[in-house]
N, CA, C and O atoms as CSV, one atom per row, in Angstrom:
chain,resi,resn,atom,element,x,y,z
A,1,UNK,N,N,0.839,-1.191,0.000
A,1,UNK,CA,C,0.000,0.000,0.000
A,1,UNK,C,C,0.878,1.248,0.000
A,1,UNK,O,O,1.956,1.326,0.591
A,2,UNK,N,N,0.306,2.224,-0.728
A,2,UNK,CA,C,0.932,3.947,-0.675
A,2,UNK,C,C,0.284,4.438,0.266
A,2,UNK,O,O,-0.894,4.581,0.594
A,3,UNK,N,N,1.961,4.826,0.892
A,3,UNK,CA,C,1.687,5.594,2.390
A,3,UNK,C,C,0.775,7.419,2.093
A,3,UNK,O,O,0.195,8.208,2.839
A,4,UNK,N,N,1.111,7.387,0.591
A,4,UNK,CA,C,0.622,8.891,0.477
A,4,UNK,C,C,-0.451,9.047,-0.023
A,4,UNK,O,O,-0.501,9.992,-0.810
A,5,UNK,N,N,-1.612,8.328,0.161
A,5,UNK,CA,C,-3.315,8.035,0.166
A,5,UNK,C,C,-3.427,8.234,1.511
A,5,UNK,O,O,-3.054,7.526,2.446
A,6,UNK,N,N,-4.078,9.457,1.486
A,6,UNK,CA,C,-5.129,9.711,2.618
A,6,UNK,C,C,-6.697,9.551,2.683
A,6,UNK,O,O,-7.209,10.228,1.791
A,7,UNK,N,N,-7.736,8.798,3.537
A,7,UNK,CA,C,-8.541,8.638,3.557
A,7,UNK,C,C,-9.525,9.589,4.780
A,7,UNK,O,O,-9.077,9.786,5.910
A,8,UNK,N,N,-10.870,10.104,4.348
A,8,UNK,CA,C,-11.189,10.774,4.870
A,8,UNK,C,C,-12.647,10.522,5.014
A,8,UNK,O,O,-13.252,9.820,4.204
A,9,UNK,N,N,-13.295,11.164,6.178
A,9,UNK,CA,C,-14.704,10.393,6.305
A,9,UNK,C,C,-15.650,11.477,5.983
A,9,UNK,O,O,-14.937,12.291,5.395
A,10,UNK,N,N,-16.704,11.899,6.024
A,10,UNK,CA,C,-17.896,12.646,6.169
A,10,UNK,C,C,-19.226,12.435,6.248
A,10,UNK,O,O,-19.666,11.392,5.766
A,11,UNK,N,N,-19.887,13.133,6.707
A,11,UNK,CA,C,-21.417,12.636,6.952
A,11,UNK,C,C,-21.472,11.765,7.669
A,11,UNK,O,O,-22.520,11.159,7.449
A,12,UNK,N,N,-20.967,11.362,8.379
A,12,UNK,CA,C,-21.116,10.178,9.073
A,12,UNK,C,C,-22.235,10.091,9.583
A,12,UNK,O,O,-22.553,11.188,10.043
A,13,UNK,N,N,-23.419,8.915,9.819
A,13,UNK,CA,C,-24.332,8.669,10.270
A,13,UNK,C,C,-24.262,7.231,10.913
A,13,UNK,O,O,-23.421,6.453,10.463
A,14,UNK,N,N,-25.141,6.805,11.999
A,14,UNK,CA,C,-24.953,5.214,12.651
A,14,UNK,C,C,-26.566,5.147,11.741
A,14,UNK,O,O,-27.287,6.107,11.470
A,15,UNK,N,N,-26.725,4.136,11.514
A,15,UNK,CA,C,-28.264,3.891,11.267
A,15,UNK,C,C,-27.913,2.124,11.816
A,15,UNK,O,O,-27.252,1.138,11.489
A,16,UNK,N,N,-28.973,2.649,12.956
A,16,UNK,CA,C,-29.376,1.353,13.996
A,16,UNK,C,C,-30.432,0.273,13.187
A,16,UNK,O,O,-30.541,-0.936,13.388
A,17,UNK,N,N,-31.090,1.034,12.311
A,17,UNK,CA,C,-32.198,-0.074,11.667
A,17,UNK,C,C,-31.668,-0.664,10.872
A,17,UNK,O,O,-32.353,-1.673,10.710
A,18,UNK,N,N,-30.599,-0.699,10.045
A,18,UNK,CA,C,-29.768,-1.274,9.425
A,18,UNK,C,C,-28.780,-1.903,9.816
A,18,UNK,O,O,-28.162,-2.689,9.098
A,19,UNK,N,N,-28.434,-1.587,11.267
A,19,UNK,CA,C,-27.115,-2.106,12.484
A,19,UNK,C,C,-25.867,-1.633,10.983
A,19,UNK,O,O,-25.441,-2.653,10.441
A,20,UNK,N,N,-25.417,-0.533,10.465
A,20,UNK,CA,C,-24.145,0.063,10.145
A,20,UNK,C,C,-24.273,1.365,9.865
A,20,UNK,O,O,-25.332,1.990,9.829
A,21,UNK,N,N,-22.869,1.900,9.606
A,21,UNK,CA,C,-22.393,3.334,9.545
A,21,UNK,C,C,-22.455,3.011,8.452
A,21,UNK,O,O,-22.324,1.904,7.930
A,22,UNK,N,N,-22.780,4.546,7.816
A,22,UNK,CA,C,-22.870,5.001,6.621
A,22,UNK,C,C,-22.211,6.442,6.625
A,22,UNK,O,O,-22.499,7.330,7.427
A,23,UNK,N,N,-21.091,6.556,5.394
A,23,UNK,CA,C,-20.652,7.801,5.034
A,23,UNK,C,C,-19.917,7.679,3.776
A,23,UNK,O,O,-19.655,6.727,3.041
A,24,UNK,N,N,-19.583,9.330,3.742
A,24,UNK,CA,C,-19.328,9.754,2.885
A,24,UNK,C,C,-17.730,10.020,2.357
A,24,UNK,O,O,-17.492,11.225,2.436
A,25,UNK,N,N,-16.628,9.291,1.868
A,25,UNK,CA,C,-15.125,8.883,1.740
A,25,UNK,C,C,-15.078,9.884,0.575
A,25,UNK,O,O,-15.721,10.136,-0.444
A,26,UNK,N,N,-13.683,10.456,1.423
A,26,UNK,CA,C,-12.902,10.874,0.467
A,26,UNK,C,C,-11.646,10.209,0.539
A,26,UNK,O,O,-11.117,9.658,1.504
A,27,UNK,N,N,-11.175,10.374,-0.863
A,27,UNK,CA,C,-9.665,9.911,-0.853
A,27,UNK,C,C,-8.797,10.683,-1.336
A,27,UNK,O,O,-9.110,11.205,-2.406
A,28,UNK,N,N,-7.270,11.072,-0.680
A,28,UNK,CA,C,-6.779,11.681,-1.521
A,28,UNK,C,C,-5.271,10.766,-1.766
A,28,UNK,O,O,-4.597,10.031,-1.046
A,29,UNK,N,N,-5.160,11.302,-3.320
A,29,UNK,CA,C,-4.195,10.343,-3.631
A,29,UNK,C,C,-3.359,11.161,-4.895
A,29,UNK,O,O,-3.729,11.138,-6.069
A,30,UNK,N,N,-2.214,11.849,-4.412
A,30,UNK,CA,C,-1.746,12.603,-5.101
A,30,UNK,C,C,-0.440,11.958,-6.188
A,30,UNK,O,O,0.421,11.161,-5.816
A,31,UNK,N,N,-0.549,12.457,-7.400
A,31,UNK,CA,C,0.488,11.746,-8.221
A,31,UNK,C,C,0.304,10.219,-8.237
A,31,UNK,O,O,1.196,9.396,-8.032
A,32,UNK,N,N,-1.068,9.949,-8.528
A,32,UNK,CA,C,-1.720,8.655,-8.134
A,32,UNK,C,C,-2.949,8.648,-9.308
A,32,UNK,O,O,-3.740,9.588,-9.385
A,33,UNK,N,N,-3.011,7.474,-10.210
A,33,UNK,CA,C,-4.342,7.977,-11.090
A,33,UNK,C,C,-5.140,7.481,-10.156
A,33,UNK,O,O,-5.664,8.400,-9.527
A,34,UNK,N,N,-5.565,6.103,-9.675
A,34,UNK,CA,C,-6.659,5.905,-8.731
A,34,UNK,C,C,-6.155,4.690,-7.651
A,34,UNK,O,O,-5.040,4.206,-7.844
A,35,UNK,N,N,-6.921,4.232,-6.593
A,35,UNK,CA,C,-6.737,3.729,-5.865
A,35,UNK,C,C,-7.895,2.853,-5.666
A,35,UNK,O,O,-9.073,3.191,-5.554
A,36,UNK,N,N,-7.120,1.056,-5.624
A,36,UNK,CA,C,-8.044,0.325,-5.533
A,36,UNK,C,C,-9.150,0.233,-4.222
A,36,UNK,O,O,-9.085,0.643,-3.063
A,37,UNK,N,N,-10.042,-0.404,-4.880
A,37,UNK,CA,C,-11.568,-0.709,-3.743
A,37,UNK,C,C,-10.984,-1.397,-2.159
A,37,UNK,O,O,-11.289,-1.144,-0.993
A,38,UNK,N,N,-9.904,-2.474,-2.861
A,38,UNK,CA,C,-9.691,-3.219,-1.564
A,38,UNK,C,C,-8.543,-2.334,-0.957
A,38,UNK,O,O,-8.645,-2.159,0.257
A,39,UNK,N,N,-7.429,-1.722,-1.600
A,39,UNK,CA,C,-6.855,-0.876,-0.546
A,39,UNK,C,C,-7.459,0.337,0.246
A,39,UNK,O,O,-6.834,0.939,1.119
A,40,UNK,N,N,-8.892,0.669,-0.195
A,40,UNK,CA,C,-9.503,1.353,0.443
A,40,UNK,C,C,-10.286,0.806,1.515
A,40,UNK,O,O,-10.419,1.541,2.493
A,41,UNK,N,N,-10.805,-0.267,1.546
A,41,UNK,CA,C,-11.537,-1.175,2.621
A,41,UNK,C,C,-10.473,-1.451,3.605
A,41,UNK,O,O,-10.838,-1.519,4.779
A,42,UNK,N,N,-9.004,-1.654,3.291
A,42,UNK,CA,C,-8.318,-1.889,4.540
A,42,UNK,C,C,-7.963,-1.107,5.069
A,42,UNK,O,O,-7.478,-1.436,6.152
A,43,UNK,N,N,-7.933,0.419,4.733
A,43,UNK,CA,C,-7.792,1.209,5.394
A,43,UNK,C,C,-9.178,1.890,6.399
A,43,UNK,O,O,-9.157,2.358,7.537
A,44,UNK,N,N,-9.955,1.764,5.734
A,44,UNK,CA,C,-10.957,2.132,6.920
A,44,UNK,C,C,-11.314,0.696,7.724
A,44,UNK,O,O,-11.924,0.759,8.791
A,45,UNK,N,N,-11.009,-0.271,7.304
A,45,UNK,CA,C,-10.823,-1.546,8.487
A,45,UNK,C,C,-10.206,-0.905,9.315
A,45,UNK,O,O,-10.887,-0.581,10.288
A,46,UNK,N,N,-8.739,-0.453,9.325
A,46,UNK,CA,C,-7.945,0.163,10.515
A,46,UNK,C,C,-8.098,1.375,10.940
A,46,UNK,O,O,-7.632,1.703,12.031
A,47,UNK,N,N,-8.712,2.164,10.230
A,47,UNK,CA,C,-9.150,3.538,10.881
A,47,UNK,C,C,-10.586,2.747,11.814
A,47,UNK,O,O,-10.632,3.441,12.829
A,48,UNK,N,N,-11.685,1.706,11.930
A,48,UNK,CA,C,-12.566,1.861,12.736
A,48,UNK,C,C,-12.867,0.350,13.330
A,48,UNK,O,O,-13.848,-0.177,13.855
A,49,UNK,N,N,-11.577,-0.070,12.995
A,49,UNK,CA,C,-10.757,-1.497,13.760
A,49,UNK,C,C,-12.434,-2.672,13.659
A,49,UNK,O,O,-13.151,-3.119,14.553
A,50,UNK,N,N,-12.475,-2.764,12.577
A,50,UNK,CA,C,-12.949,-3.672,11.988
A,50,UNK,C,C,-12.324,-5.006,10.679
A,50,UNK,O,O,-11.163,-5.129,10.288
A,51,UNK,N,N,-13.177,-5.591,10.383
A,51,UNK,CA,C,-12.428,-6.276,9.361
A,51,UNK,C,C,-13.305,-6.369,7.840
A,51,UNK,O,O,-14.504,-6.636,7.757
A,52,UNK,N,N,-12.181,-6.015,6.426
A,52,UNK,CA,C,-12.940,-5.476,5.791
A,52,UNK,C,C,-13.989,-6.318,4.630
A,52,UNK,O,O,-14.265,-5.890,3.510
A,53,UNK,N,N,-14.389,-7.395,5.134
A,53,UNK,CA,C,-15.459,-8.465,4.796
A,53,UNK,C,C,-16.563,-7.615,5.509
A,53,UNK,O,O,-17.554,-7.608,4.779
A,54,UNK,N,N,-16.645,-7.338,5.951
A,54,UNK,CA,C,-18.103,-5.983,6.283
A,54,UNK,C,C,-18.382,-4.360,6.225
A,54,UNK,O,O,-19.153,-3.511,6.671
A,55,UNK,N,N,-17.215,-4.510,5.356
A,55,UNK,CA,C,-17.114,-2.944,4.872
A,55,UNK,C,C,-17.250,-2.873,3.372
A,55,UNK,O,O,-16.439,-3.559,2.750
A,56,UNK,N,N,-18.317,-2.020,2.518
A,56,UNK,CA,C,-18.807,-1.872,1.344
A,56,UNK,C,C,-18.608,-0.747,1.178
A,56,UNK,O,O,-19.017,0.076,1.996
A,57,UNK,N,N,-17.483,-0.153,-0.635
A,57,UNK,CA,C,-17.690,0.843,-0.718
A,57,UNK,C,C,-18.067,0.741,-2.030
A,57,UNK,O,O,-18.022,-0.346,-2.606
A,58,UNK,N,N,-18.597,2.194,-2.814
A,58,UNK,CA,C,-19.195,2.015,-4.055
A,58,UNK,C,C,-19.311,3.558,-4.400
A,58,UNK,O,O,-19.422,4.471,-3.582
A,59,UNK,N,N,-19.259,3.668,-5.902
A,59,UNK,CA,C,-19.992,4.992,-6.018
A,59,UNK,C,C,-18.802,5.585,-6.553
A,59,UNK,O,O,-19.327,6.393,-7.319
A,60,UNK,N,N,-17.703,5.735,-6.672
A,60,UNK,CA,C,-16.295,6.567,-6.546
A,60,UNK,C,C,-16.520,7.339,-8.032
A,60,UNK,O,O,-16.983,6.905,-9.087
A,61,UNK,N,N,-16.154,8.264,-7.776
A,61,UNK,CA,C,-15.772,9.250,-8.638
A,61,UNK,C,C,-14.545,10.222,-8.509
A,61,UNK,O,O,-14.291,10.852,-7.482
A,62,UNK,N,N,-13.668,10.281,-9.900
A,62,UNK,CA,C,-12.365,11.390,-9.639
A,62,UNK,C,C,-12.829,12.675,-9.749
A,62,UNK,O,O,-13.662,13.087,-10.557
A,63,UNK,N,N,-12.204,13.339,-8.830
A,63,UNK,CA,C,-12.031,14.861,-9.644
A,63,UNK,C,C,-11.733,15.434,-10.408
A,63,UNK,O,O,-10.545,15.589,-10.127
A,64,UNK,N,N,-11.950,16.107,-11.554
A,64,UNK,CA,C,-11.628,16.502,-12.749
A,64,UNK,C,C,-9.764,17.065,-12.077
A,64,UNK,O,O,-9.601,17.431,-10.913
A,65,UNK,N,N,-8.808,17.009,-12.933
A,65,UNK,CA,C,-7.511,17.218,-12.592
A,65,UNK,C,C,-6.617,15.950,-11.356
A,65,UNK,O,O,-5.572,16.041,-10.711
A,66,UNK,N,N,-7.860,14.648,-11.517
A,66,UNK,CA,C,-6.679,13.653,-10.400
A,66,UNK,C,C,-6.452,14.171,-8.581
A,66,UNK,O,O,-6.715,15.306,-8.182
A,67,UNK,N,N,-6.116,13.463,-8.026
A,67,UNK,CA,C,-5.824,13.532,-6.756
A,67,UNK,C,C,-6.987,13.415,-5.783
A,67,UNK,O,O,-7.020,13.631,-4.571
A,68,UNK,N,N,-7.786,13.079,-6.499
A,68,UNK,CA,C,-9.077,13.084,-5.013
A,68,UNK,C,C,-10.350,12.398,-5.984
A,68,UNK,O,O,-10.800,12.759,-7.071
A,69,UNK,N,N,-10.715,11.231,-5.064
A,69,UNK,CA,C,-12.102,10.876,-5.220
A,69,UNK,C,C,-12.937,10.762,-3.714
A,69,UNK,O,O,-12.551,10.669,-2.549
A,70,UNK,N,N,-14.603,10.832,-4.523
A,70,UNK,CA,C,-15.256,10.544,-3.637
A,70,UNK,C,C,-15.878,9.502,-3.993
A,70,UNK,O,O,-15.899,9.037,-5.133
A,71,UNK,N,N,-16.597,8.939,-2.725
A,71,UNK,CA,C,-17.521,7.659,-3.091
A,71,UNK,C,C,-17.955,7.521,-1.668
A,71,UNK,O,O,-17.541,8.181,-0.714
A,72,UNK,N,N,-19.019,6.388,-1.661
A,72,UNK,CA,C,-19.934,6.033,-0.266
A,72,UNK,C,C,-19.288,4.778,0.133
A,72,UNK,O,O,-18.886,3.913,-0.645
A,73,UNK,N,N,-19.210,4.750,1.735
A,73,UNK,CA,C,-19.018,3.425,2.098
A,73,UNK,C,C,-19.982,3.071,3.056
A,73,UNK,O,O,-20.674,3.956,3.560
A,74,UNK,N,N,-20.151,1.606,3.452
A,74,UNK,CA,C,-21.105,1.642,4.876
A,74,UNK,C,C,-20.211,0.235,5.637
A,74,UNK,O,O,-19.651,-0.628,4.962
A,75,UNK,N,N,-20.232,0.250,6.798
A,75,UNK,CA,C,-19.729,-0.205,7.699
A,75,UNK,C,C,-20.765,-1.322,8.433
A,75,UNK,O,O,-21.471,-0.584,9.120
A,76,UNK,N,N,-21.123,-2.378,8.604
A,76,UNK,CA,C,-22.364,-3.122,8.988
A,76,UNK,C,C,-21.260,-3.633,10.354
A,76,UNK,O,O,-20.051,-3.527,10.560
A,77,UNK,N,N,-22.313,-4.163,11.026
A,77,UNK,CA,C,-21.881,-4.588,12.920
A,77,UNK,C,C,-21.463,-5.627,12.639
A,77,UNK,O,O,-20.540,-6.098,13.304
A,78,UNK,N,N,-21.990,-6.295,11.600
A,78,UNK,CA,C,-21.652,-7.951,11.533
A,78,UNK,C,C,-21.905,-8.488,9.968
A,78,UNK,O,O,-22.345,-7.899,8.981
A,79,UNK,N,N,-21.533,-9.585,10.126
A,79,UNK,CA,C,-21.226,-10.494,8.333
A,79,UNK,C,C,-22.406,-10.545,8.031
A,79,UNK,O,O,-22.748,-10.362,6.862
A,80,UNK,N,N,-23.413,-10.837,9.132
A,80,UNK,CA,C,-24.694,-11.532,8.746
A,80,UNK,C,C,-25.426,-10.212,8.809
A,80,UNK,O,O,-25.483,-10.093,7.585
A,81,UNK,N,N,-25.953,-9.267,9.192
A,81,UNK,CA,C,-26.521,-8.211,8.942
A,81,UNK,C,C,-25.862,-7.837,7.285
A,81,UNK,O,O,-26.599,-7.700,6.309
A,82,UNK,N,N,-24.527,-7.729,7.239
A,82,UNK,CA,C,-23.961,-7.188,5.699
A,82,UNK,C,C,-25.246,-8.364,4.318
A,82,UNK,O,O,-25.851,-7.958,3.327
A,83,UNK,N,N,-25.173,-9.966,4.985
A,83,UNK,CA,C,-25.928,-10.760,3.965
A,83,UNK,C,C,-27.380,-10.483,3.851
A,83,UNK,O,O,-28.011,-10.959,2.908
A,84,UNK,N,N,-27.953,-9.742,4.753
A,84,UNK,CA,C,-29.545,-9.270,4.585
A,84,UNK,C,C,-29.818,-8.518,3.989
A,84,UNK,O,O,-30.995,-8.457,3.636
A,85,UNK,N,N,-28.840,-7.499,3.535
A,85,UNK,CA,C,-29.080,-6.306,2.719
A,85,UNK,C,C,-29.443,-6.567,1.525
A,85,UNK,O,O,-29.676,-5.651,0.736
């Protein structure tokens, strides 16, 4: 992994009826065209000390000029809540 990808959260919301977090990722990744799905799941595994078989992200989009995308991730409590969805 590149140490010079920074990951960033927003919006954060808990939604209990769903049992996971939901938000809003940014990434920044400079002199970088993009950054894969799974090096992004292991990093918010360790930013919210989970493991990333229950972490879903989707949605990503670059910024026009490189160095930053956004996209949605959600965070579920457990494997089996993630399989009900």
């Amino acid at each position: 992994m590149n140490d010079t990808v920074t990951i960033r959260t927003r919006k954060f919301m808990t939604n209990q009826l769903l049992q996971r977090k939901q938000m809003v990722i940014d990434v920044l990744h400079p002199g970088k065209a993009t950054v894969p799905t799974t090096e992004i799941r292991e990093k918010l595994a360790k930013m919210y000390k989970t493991t990333p078989n229950v972490i879903f992200v989707f949605g990503f989009r670059t910024h026009f000029g490189g160095s930053k995308t956004t996209g949605f991730g959600m965070i579920y409590d457990s494997f089996d809540y993630a399989k009900k969805k």
